[in-house]
N, C-alpha and C positions, 0 to 999 in steps of 0.2 A: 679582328676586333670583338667580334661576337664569342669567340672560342675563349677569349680574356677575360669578357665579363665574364660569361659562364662557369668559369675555373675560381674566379675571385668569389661568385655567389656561392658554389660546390665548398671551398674551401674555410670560410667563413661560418655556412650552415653547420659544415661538420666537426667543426672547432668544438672540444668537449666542454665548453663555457657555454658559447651560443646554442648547443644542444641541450644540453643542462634546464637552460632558461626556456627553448621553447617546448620542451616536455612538460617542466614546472609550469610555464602559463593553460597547457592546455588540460592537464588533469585537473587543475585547481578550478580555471574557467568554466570549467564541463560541470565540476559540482556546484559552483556557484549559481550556473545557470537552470540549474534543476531546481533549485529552492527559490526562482527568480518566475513570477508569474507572466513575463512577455519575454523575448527572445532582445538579450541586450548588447553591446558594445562588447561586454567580456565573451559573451557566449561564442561572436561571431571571429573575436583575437583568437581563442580557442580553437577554433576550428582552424580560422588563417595560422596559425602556427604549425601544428600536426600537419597540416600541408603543405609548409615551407619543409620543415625536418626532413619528411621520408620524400620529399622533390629532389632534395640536396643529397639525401642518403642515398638514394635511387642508381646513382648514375655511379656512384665508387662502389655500390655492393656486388658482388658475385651473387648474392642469394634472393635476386631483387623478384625472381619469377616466384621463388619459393614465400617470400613477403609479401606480395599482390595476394596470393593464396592464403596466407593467412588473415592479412586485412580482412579482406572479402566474408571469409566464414567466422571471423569473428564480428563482424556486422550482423551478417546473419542470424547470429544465434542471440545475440543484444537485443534485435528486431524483434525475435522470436518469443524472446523471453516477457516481453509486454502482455504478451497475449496467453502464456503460457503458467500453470501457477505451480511457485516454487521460485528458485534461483541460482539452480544449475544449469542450465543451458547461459544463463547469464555471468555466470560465475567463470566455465569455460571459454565465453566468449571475450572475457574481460583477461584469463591469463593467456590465450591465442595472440590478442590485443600487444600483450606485452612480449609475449616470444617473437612475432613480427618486428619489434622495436630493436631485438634484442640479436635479431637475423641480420637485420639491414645497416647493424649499427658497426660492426667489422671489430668491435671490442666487449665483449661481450660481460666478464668481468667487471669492467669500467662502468657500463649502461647497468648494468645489477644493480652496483653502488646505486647510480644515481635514479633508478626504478624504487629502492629501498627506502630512501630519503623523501621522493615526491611521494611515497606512499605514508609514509607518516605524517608529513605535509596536509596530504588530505587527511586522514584523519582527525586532526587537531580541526581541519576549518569545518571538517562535518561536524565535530562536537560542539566546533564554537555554533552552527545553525541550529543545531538540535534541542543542544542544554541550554547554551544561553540565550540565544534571539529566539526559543520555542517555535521553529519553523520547520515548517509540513513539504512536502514535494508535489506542488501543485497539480504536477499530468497524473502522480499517484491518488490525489484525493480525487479526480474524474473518473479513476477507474473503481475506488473500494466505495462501497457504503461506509460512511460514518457518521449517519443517525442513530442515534440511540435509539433502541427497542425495549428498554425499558416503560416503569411502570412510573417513574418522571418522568417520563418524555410524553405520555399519553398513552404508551404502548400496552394492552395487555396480551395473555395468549388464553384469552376466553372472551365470553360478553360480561361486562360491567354489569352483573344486579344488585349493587348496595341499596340500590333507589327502591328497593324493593322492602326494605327492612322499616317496618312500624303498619305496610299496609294491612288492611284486614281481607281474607279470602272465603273458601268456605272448599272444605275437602270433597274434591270429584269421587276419591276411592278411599277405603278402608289404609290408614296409615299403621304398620307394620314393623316397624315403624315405617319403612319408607312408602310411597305414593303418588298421588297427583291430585291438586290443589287444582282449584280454580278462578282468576282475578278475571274479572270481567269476563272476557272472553277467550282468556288466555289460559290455556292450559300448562301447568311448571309444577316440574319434581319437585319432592319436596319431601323433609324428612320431619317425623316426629319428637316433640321435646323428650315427650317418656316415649313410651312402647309400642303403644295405641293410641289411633285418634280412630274413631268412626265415621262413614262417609254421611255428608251433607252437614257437616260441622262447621259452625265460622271459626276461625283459628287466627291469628296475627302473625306476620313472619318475623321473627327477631333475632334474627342472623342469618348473613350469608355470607360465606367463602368459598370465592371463585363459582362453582355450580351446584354448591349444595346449599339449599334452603331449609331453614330448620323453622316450625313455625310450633304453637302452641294454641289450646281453645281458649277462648273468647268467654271470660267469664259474666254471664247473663247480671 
C-alpha cells in the first residue's frame, strides 16, 4: 500500500507539467519573497515546492549523490555571498542551483527548456518590482548604507564656517597673504583680500569656502 502511494507521488512529481509548475512557483516565490518585508505564504509554497520536486526526483535519479552535492555547495556559496562583496560566488551558486535541477531531473534538454522560460519569467516579475512598484530588497537595505552623505542631507566633508562670514576679527599674524586671524579666542586661517594685511589689524570675513576664509580691513 505504501509502495503505491509512493510510486503515484514519485510519478506525479516527476510529470514534466507538475515539474514545470513546481520550479515555476519556487523561482518566482523566492523573488517575490525578497522584496516582501516579513516571510509570507508564497515564500514558504516556494520552498514546500523545491522540496516536493527533488523528494520526487530523488528516488528515480541515478545522480541523486551527485545532486545532494550540488545542492549543498550551492547553498553554501548563496550563504556566502551575503557576507561577501561582489556576486560571484553568488552567481556560481545560483548556476550549481540549476545544474543540480538539471542532474536529478533524467531530461536534461527538457528541464533547459523549462529553466530558460522560468528565467525569463523572473525577469519580467523582478522588472515589474523594480521599475514599476519601485521596490528595494529589504535584507539588502539592512546591509548597504543608504543615507545620503551629501550636502542636502546635512552631510559635509569639512566644518561648516559660513556663520563666520560678516564677523569682524583683528589679524593675529602679518597676512601674506595668507595667516591667522583672531575671533575672540579663536584662532582661524585665514586669507587676505589683496596681498597684505598687517598684524593686529581688525578686518571682516566676507567669504568662506569650505576652509578658506578670506577677510579684508575694517575701514576706520
Amino acid at each position: 500500500m505504501m509502495n503505491d502511494i509512493l510510486n503515484i507521488y514519485i510519478d506525479l512529481v516527476t510529470s514534466p507539467v507538475v515539474a514545470f509548475l513546481l520550479l515555476s512557483i519556487f523561482f518566482l516565490g523566492i523573488v517575490y519573497q525578497l522584496f516582501s518585508e516579513k516571510i509570507n505564504i508564497i515564500g514558504v509554497l516556494s520552498i514546500l515546492s523545491i522540496f516536493i520536486f527533488f523528494s520526487g526526483h530523488l528516488f528515480t535519479s541515478s545522480a541523486s549523490v551527485l545532486t545532494l552535492i550540488l545542492i549543498l555547495l550551492s547553498g553554501f556559496l548563496i550563504l556566502i555571498e551575503f557576507f561577501v562583496i561582489g556576486m560571484v560566488l553568488g552567481f556560481i551558486g545560483v548556476l550549481l542551483f540549476g545544474a543540480s535541477i538539471l542532474t536529478v531531473s533524467g531530461n536534461v534538454f527538457l528541464y533547459s527548456i523549462f529553466l530558460a522560460v522560468i528565467f525569463i519569467m523572473v525577469i519580467i516579475e523582478w522588472v515589474i518590482f523594480v521599475k514599476h512598484k519601485k521596490r528595494k530588497i529589504p535584507f539588502l537595505n539592512r546591509l548597504i548604507l543608504n543615507d545620503a552623505t551629501d550636502k542636502e542631507s546635512g552631510y559635509t566633508s569639512f566644518d561648516d564656517r559660513s556663520y563666520l562670514v560678516g564677523e569682524i576679527a583683528v589679524t593675529h599674524t602679518v597676512l601674506r597673504p595668507s595667516g591667522t586671524i583672531r575671533l575672540g579666542d579663536e584662532r582661524i586661517d585665514a586669507v587676505a583680500e589683496g596681498s597684505y594685511i598687517p598684524s593686529d589689524v581688525k578686518v571682516k570675513i566676507i567669504f568662506v569656502e569650505g576652509t578658506r576664509v578670506v577677510v579684508r580691513p575694517v575701514e576706520d
